[in-house]
C-alpha positions as CSV (number, residue, x, y, z in Angstrom):
1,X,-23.3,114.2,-62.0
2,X,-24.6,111.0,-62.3
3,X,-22.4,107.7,-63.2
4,X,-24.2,105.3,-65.6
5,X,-23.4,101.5,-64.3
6,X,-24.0,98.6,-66.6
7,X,-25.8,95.6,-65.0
8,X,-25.8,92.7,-66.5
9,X,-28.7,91.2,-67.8
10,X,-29.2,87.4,-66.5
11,X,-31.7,85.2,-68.5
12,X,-33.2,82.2,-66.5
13,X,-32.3,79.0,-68.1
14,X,-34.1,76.1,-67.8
15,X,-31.8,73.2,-68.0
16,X,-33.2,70.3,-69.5
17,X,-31.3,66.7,-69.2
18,X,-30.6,64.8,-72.4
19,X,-31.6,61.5,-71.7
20,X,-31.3,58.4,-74.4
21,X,-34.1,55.9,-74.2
22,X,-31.4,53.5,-73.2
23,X,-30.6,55.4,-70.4
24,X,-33.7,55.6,-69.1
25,X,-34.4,52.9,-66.2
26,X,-38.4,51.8,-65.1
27,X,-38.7,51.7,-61.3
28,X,-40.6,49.0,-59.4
29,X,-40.7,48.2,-55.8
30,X,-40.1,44.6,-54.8
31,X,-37.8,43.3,-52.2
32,X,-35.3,44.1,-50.2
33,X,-32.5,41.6,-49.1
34,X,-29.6,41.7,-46.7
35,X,-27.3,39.7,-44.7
36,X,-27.3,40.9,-40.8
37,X,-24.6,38.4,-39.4
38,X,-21.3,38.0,-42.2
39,X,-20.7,34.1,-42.9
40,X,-17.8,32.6,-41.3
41,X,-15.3,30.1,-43.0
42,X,-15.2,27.0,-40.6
43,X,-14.6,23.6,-41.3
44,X,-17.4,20.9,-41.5
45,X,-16.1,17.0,-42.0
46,X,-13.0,18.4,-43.5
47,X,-14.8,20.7,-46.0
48,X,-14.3,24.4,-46.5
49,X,-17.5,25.5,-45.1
50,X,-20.2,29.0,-44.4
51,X,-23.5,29.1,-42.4
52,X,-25.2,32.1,-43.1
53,X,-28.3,34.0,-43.4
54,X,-30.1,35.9,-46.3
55,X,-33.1,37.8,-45.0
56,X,-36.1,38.9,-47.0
57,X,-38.9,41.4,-47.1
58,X,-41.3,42.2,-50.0
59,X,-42.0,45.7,-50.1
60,X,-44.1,45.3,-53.4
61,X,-47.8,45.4,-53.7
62,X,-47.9,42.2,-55.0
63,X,-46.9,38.3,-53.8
64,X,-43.5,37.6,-54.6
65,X,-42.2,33.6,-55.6
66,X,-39.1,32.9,-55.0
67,X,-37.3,31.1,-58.3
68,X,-34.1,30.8,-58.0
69,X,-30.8,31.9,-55.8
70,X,-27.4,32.2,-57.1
71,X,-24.5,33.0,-54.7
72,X,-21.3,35.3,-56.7
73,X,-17.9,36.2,-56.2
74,X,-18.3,40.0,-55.8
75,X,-14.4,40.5,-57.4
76,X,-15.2,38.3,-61.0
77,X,-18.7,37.2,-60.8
78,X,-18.0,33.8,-60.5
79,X,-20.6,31.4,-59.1
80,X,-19.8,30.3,-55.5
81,X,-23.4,28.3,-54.9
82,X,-26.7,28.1,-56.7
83,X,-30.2,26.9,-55.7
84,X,-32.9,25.9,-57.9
85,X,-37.0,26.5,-57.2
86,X,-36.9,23.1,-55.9
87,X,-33.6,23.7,-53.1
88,X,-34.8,27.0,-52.1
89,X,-38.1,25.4,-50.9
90,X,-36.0,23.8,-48.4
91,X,-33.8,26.0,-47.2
92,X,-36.5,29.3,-46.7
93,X,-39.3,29.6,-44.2
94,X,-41.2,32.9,-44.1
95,X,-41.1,34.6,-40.4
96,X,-43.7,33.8,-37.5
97,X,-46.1,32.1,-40.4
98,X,-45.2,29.2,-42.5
99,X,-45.4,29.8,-46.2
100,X,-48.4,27.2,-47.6
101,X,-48.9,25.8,-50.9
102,X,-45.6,24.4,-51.5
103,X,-44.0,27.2,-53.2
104,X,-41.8,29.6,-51.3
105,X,-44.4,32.4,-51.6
106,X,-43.5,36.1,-50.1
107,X,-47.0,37.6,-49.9
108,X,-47.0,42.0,-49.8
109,X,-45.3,43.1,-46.3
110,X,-44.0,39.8,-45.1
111,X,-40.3,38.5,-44.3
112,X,-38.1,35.5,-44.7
113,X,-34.8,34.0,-44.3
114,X,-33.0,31.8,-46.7
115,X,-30.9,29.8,-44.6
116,X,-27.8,29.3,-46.3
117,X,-25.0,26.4,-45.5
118,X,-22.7,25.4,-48.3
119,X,-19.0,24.4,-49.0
120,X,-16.8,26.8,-50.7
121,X,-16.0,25.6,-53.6
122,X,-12.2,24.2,-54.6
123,X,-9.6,26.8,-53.1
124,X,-12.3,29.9,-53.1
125,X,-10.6,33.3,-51.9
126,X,-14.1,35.0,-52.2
127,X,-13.9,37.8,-50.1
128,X,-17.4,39.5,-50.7
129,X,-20.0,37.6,-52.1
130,X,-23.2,39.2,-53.8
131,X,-26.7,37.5,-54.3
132,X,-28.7,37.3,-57.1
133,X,-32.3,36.5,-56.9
134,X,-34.4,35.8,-59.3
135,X,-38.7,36.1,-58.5
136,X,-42.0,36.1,-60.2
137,X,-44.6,38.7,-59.1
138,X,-47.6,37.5,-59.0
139,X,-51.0,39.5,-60.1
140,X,-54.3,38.4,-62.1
141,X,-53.0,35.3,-62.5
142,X,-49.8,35.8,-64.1
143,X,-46.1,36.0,-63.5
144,X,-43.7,38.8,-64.4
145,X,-39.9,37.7,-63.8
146,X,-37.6,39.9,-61.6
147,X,-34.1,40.0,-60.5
148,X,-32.6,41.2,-57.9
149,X,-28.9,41.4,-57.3
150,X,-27.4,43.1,-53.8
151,X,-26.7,41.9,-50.0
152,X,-23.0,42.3,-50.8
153,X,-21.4,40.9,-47.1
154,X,-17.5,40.3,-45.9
155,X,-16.6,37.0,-46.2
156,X,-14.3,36.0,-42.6
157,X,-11.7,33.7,-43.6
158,X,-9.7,33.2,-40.1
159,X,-9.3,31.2,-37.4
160,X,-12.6,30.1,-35.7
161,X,-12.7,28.7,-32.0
162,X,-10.7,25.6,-31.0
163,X,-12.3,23.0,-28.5
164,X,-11.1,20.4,-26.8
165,X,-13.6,17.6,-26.0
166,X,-16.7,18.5,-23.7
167,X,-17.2,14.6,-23.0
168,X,-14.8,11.7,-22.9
169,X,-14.6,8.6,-24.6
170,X,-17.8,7.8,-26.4
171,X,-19.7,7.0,-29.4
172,X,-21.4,10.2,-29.2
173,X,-23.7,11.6,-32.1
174,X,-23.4,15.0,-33.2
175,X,-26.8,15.4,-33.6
176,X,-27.9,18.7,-35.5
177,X,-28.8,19.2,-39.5
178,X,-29.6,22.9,-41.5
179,X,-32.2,21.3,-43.2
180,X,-34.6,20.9,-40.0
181,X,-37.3,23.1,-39.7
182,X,-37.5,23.6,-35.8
183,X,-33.7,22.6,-35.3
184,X,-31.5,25.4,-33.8
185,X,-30.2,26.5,-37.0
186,X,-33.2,27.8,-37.9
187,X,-34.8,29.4,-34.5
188,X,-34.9,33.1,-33.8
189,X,-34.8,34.6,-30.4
190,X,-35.9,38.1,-29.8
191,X,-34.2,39.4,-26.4
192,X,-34.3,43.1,-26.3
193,X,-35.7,44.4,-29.2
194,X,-33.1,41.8,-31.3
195,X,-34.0,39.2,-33.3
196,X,-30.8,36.9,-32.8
197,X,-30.2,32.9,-33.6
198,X,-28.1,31.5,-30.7
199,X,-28.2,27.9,-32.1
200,X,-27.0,28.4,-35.5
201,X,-23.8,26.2,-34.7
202,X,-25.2,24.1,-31.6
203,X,-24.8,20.4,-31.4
204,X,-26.3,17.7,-29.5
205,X,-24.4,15.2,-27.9
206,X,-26.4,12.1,-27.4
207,X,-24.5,8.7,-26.2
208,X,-25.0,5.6,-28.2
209,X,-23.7,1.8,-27.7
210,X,-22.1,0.0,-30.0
211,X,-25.3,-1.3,-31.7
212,X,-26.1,2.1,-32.5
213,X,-29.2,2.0,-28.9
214,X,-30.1,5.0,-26.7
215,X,-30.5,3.1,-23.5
216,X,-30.0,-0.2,-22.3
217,X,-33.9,-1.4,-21.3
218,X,-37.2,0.6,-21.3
219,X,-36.0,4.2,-23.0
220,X,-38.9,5.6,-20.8
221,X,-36.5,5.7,-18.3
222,X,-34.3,8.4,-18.3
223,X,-31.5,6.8,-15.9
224,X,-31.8,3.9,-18.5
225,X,-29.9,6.5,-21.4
226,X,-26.2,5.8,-22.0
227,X,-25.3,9.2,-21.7
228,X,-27.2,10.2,-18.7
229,X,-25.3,11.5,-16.0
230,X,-22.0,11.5,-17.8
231,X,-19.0,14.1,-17.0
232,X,-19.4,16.8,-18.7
233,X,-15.7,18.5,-19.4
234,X,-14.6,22.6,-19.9
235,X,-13.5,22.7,-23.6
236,X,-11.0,24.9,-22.3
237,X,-9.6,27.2,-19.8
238,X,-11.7,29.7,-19.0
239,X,-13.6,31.4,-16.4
240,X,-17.5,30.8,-15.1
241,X,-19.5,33.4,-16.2
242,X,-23.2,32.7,-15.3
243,X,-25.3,29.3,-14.1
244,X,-28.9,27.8,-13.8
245,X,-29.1,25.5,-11.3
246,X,-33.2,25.1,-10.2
247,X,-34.5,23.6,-13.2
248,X,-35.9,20.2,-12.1
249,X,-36.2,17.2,-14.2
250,X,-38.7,14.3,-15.0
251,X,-37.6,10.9,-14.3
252,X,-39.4,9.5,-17.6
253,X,-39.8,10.5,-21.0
254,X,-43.8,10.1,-20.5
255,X,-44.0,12.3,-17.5
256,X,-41.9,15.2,-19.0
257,X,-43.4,18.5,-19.4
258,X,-42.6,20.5,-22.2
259,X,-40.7,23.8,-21.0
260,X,-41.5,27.1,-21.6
261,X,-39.0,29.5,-24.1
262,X,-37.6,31.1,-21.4
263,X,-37.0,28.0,-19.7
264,X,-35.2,25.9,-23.0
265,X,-31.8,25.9,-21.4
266,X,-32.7,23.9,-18.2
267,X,-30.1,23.8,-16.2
268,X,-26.6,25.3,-17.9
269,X,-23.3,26.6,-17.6
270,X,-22.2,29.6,-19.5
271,X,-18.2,29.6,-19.5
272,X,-16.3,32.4,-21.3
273,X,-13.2,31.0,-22.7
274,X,-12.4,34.4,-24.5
275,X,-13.4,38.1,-25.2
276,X,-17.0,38.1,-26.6
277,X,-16.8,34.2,-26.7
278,X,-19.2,32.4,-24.6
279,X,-19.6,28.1,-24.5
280,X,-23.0,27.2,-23.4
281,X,-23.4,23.7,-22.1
282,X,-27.2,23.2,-21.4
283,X,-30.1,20.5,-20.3
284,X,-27.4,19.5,-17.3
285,X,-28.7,17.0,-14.4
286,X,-30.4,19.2,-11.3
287,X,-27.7,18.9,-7.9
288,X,-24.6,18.4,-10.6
289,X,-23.4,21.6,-11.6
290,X,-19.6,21.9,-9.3
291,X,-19.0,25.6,-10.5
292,X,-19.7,28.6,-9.6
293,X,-20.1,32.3,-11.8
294,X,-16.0,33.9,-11.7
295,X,-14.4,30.9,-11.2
296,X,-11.6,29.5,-13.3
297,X,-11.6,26.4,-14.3
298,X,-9.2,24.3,-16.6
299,X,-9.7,22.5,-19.8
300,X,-11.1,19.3,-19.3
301,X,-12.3,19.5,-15.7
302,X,-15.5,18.4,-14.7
303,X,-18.0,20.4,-14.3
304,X,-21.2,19.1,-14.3
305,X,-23.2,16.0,-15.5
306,X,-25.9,15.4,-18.1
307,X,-28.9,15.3,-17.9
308,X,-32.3,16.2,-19.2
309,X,-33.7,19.4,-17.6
310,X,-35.4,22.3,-19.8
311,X,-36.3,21.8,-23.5
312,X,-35.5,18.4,-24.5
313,X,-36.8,15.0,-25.9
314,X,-34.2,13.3,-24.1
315,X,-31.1,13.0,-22.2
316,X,-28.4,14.8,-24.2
317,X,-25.7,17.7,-23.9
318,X,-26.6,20.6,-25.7
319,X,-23.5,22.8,-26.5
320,X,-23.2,26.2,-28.5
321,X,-20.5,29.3,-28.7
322,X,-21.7,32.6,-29.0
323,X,-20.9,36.5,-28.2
324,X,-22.3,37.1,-25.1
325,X,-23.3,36.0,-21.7
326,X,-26.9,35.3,-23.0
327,X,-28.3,31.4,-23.6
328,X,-30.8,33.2,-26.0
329,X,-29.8,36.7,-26.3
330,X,-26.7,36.6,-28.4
331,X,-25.3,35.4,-31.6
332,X,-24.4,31.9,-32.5
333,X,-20.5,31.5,-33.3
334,X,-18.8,28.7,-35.2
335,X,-16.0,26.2,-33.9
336,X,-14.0,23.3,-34.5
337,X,-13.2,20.6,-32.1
338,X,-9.4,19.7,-32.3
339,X,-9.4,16.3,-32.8
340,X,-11.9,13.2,-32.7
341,X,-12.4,10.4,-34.1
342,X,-14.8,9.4,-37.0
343,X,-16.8,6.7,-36.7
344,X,-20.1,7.4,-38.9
345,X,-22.9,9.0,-39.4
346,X,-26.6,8.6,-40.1
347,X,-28.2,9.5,-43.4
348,X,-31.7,8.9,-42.6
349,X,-32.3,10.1,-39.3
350,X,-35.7,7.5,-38.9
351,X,-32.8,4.9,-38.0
352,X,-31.3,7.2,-35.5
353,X,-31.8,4.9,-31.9
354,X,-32.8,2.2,-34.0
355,X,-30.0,0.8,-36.0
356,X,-26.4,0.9,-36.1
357,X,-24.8,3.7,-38.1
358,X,-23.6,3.8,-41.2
359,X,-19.8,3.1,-40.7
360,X,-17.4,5.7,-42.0
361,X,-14.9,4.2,-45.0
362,X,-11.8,5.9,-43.3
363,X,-11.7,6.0,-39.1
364,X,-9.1,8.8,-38.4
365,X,-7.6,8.1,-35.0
366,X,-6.5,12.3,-35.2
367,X,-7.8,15.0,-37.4
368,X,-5.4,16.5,-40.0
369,X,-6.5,20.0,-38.4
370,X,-9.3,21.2,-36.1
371,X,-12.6,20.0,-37.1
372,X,-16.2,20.1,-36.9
373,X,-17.9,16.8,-37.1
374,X,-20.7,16.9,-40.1
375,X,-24.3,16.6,-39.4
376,X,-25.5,13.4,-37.6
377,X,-21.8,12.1,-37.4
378,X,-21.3,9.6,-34.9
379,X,-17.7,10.1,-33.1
380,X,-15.4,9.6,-30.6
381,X,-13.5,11.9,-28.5
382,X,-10.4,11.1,-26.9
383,X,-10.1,8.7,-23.9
């Protein structure tokens, strides 16, 4: 006896989607953007401030011009910063070659960095910002436009480092700007397979006198500089964590020979004044260093003196925080000093040495809260 079963018969559907011409997006390839190292809120001559870094590559067949950057407020699209053709050109540089022709020009396969320093505007609580970039590829001699909107990054909005002074008394200028091509802000080290900018928050302290003069007679002569050989102080408490002490140093300015990378620092001191928080004080005098790696010292003890070893056009105190125990392997962090006083600043820096600064309209005896002096600022710490 036989059972008849029923099998279902199953037809193979094709299943075609139902796409609207308005749905349908073209593709092109053009450039990717991103932000490796999250800005941090830190205050910059009493201004809400962030130093960050927008990198670039163009993954397109064609050469990509950079028009336009705007900066958004991820939560309502409101505009935190914007950059015209003509700003951008000085804030990007294209990586190991510099871009020619006076446009900032992204040829096929080649990265960048916009370099990006700006004050928050009013009472911003901008907690992710986004990027909008707007391009022009270029092929047979024409332009198409293209925007680009993404590198979405955290803003941090807390407490940065606190310093106390790392040299007494003064006038000392804060000598640094963002806008400087080979200035720390803007050099890459690559230690370990990571591309890494140590400097993006270093300052140089160099001494001036009261008429605004590097040295008193011939500036050939290093031991001639104001600040040369001055007590240099720990910012804080903290414990040693590595030191350079063989670097030698020329006595004159027309006898120095210009040091190798690996040899920038001259002699330093690397003191860690908290977890994954590193203060670098570099170019110190050979025979002055009175420390030693794993030992405590106390805020505002001498440690060493300045001086003008490793890579330097002069006798000055080069000083940087970052996140590990690396002069040039490790990320720049912000800070703040906790109090000094204002005296000026230089707005062109062809005076600097030259001329007395430009006097500031207010001299605040104490900062309202934890600072960091603007660039070129001419201050005093406490006595």
């Amino acid at each position: 006896m036989f059972r008849k079963y029923l099998f279902p018969i199953i037809l193979p559907v094709c299943l075609l989607p139902f796409w609207s011409a308005a749905q349908v997006r073209s593709y092109q390839t053009t450039i990717n953007i991103r932000v490796p190292v999250a800005p941090v809120v830190v205050n910059i001559g009493g201004k809400r401030s962030v130093y960050y870094e927008l990198h670039l590559t163009n993954f397109a067949k064609d050469t990509l011009e950079i028009g336009s950057l705007t900066v958004l407020n991820a939560a309502d699209s409101s505009v935190i910063g914007k950059w015209d053709e003509d700003g951008l050109r000085q804030n990007f540089a294209t990586v190991g070659v510099p871009s020619k022709g006076g446009v900032s020009l992204l040829p096929p396969g080649v990265s960048g960095v916009i370099f990006l320093d700006f004050e928050l505007p009013g009472n911003s609580k901008a907690r992710i910002l986004t990027h909008q970039l707007k391009l022009n590829s270029l092929k047979n001699n024409q332009k198409t436009a293209v925007v680009v909107t993404g590198a979405a990054t955290d803003v941090i909005d807390k407490p940065v480092a606190v310093l106390g002074p790392p040299l007494a008394a003064g006038p000392w200028a804060a000598v640094y700007n963002p806008l400087w091509a080979t200035g720390h802000r803007r050099v890459f080290y690559t230690v370990d397979g990571t591309a890494r900018l140590p400097g993006r928050f270093a300052i140089d302290f160099i001494k001036l006198d009261s008429a605004g003069k590097l040295a008193a007679g011939d500036e050939n002569v290093i031991a001639n500089w104001h600040g040369y050989a001055a007590d240099v102080l720990a910012v804080n408490d903290g414990v040693v964590a590595s030191v350079r002490n063989d670097a030698a140093e020329s006595p004159t300015l027309s006898a120095y020979v210009p040091a190798l990378p690996e040899n920038a620092t001259g002699n330093y001191i690397s003191l860690k004044i908290a977890d994954k928080q590193y203060v670098f004080y570099e170019h110190l005098k050979p025979g002055s260093i009175r420390v030693k790696p794993g030992q405590k010292v106390s805020k505002g003890q001498v440690i060493a003196s300045l001086g003008f070893t490793g890579q330097t056009t002069g006798p000055h105190l080069h000083l940087h925080l970052a996140d590990k125990d690396s002069p040039l392997g490790a990320e720049g962090l912000p800070f703040e000093f906790e109090k000094y006083r204002l005296l000026g600043g230089y707005t062109d820096f062809s005076n600097f040495g030259k001329t007395l600064w430009i006097p500031a309209e207010k001299q605040n005896t104490n900062n309202i809260q934890p600072d960091r002096p603007a660039p070129n600022s001419v201050i005093e710490f406490g006595k």
